[in-house]
VOGU-3710 file (C-alpha; in Angstrom, 3 decimals, decimal comma):
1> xxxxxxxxxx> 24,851/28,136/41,418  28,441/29,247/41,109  30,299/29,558/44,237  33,677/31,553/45,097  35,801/30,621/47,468  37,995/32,979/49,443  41,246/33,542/48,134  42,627/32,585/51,567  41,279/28,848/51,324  43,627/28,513/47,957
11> xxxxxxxxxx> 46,601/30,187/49,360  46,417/27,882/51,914  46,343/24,990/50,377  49,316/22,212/49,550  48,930/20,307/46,427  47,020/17,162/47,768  47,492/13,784/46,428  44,828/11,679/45,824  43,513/8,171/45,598  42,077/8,539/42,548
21> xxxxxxxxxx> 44,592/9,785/39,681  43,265/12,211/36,673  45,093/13,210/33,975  45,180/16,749/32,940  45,679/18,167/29,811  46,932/21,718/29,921  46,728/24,238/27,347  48,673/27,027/26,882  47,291/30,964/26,300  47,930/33,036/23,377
31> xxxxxxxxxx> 51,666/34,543/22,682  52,710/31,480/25,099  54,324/28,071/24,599  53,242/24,816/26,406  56,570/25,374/28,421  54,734/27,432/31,142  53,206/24,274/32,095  56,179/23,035/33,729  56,334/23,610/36,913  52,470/22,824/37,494
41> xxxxxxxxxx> 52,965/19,585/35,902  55,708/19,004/38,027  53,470/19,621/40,880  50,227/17,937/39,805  52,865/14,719/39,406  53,861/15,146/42,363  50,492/14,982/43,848  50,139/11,549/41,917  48,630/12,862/38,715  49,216/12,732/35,089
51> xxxxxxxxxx> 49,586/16,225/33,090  50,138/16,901/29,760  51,025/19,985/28,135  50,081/20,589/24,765  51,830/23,277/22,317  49,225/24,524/20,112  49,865/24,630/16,609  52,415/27,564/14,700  54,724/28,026/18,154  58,468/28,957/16,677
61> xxxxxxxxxx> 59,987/26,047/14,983  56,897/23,581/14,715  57,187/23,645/11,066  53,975/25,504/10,225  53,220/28,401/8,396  51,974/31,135/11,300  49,398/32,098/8,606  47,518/29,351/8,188  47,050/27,947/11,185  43,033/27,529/12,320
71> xxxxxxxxxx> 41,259/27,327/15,230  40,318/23,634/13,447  44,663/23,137/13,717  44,190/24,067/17,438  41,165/21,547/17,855  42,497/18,405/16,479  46,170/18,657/17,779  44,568/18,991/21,582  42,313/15,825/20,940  45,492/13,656/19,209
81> xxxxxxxxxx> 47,147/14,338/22,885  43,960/13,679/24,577  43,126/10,429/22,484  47,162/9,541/22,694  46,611/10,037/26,491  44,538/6,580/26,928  40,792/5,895/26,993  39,725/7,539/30,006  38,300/11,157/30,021  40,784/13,985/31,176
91> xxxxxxxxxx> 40,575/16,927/32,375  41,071/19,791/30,031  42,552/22,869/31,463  42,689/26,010/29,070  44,873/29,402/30,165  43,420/32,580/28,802  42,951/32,068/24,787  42,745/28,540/25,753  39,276/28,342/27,033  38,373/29,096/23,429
101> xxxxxxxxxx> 40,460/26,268/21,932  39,181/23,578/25,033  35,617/25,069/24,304  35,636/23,373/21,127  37,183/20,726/22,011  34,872/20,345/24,298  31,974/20,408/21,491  33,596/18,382/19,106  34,467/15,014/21,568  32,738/16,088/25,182
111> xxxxxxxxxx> 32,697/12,290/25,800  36,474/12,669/26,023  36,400/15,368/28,800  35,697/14,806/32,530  36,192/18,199/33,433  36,675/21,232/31,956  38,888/23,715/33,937  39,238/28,009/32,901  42,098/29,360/34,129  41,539/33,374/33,701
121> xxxxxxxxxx> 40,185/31,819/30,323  38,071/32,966/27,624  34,844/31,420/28,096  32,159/31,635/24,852  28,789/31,740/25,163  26,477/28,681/24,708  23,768/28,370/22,068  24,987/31,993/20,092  24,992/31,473/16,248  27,781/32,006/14,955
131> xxxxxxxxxx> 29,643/31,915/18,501  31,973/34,026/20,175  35,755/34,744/18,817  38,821/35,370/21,721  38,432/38,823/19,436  34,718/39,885/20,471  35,564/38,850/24,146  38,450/40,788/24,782  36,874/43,855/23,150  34,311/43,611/25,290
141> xxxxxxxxxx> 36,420/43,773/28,031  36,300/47,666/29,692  38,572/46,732/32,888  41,455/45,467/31,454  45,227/46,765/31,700  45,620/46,928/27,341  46,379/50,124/25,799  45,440/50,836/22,235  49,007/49,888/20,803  49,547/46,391/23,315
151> xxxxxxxxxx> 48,616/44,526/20,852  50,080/44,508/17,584  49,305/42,947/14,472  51,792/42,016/12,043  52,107/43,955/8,300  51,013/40,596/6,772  48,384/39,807/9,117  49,881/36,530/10,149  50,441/36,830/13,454  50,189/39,181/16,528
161> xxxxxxxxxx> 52,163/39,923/19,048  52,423/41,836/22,821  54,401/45,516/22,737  57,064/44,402/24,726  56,549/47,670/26,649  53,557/45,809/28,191  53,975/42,272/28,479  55,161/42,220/32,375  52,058/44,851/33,378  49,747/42,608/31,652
171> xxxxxxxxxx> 51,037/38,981/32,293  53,475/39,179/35,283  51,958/42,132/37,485  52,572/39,945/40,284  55,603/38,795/40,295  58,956/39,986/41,371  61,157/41,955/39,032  63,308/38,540/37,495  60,300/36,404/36,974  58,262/39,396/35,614
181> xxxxxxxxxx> 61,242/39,917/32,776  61,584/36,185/32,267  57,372/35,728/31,521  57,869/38,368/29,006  60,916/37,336/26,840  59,159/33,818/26,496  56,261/35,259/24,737  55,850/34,639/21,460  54,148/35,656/18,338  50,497/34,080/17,861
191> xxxxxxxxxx> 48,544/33,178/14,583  46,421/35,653/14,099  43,090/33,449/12,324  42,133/31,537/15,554  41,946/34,327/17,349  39,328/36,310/15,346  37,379/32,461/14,900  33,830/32,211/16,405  33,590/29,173/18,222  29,961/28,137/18,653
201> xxxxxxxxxx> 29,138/26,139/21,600  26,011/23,908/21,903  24,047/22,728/24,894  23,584/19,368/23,568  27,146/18,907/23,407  29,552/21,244/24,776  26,694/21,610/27,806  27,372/17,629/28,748  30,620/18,554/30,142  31,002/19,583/33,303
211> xxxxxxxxxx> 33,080/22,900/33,701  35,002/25,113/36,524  36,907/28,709/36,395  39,858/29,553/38,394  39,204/33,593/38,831  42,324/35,364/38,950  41,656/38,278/40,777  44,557/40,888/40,252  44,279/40,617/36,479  44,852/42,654/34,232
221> xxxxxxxxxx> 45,089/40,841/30,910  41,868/39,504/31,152  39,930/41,188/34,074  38,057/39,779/36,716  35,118/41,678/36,008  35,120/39,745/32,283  35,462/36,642/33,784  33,175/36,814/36,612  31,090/38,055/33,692  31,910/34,889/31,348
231> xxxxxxxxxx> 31,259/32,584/34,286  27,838/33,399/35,382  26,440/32,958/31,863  25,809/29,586/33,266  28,061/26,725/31,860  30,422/26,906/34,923  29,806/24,691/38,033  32,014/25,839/40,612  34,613/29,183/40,668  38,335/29,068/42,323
241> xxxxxxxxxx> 39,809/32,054/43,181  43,650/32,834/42,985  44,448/36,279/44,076  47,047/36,358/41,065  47,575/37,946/38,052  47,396/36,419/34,625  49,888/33,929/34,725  49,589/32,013/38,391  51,055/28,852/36,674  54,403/30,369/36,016
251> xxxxxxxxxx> 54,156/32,554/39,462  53,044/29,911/41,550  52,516/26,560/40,102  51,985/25,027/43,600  49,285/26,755/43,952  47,936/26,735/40,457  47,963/22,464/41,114  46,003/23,341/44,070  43,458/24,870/42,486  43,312/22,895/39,540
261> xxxxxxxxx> 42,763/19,873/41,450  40,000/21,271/43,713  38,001/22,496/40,258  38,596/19,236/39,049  37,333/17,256/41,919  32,693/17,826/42,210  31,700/18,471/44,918  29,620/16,386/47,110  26,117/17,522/47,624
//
């Protein structure tokens, strides 16, 4: 049964090192970059870890035409950097839009994945034909801070973006006035396909893996109420709260390390 800690017990916490070293793979969210990794990887090396962060597929200047990216783009360029990583299993951490794309990753090569960590993530459901898209979840979601016009799709359908009128309200709500204006020039546009891709999940497969959510409990890009919601569908073993917006790796990556290394870590029974 899924458990939540108090928020307290995070803030709280240093980034502990450990004996035993993990690598993490982190995965950036939609209109984001693998650059808001940085200062959590700097912190999860600190604490005597390996981290990795990936930039998905059609971020400015990789070459690729925004248009055609796929979900399928997404999937294989997070396995090459897990498989480029070494032989032993990671642990996959996906940030909002990507707990879709380490959901399937997590289908198509669980053997690969130790852990699976959501952070304020989209989380499909397991065993639904054909799946759940980032698209049907965020609908869904009735608590949210989005306003009919804060997200906006491009005249040719490529790509989507953020009104820039919203980005800090929805991504940086808790963070002071600099940091909130930084988070929201960074964002980027997104490919528009993955997000409106179904990604089926199966118990035989994606259900080997075991899985935790960091809650962010001031959010208001992708509420609480969703994930708490997402998360007691079943597939999640154990819940971290981070009373934080959307974005607690770029407000607080000391404490984002925190948490991601107590979701990683099973508890002993």
């Amino acid at each position: 049964m899924t458990r939540l800690k108090t928020a307290t017990l995070i803030a709280a916490l240093a980034v502990p090192a450990t004996a035993m070293a993990d690598t993490f793979v982190l995965v950036h969210g939609a209109f984001q970059t693998g650059a808001v990794w940085d200062g959590t990887v700097a912190a999860l090396e600190a604490a005597g870890h390996s981290a990795i962060a990936v930039d998905l597929p059609g971020r400015p200047g990789d070459g690729r035409i925004p248009g055609e990216v796929t979900m399928s783009d997404h999937v294989a360029n997070v396995i090459s950097v897990i498989e480029a990583a070494g032989p032993d299993p990671v642990v996959l951490v996906g940030h909002s839009f990507g707990g879709m794309t380490i959901s399937a990753v997590a289908e198509a090569a669980p053997d690969r994945i130790a852990t699976l960590v959501y952070v304020a993530a989209y989380l499909p459901a397991v065993d639904q034909n054909p799946g759940e898209s980032m698209q049907d979840l965020a609908l869904s979601d009735r608590h949210g801070g989005w306003q009919a016009d804060s997200f906006v799709v491009a005249p040719d359908y490529a790509t989507a973006s953020v009104n820039p009128r919203d980005r800090a309200a929805l991504f940086a709500n808790d963070a002071d006035t600099d940091l909130a204006a930084a988070i929201a020039a960074a964002m980027v546009d997104e490919p528009l396909a993955p997000i409106a891709t179904p990604v089926a999940l199966t118990l035989a497969r994606f259900g080997q893996v075991r899985a935790a959510y960091v809650v962010t409990l001031r959010d208001r890009a992708v509420s609480t109420d969703l994930q708490l919601t997402m998360l007691g569908r079943g597939s999640v073993a154990e819940a971290v709260p981070m009373d934080t917006g959307h974005a607690p790796h770029q407000v607080d990556p000391q404490a984002m390390a925190a948490a991601l290394i107590r979701a990683a870590t099973p508890e002993v029974e």
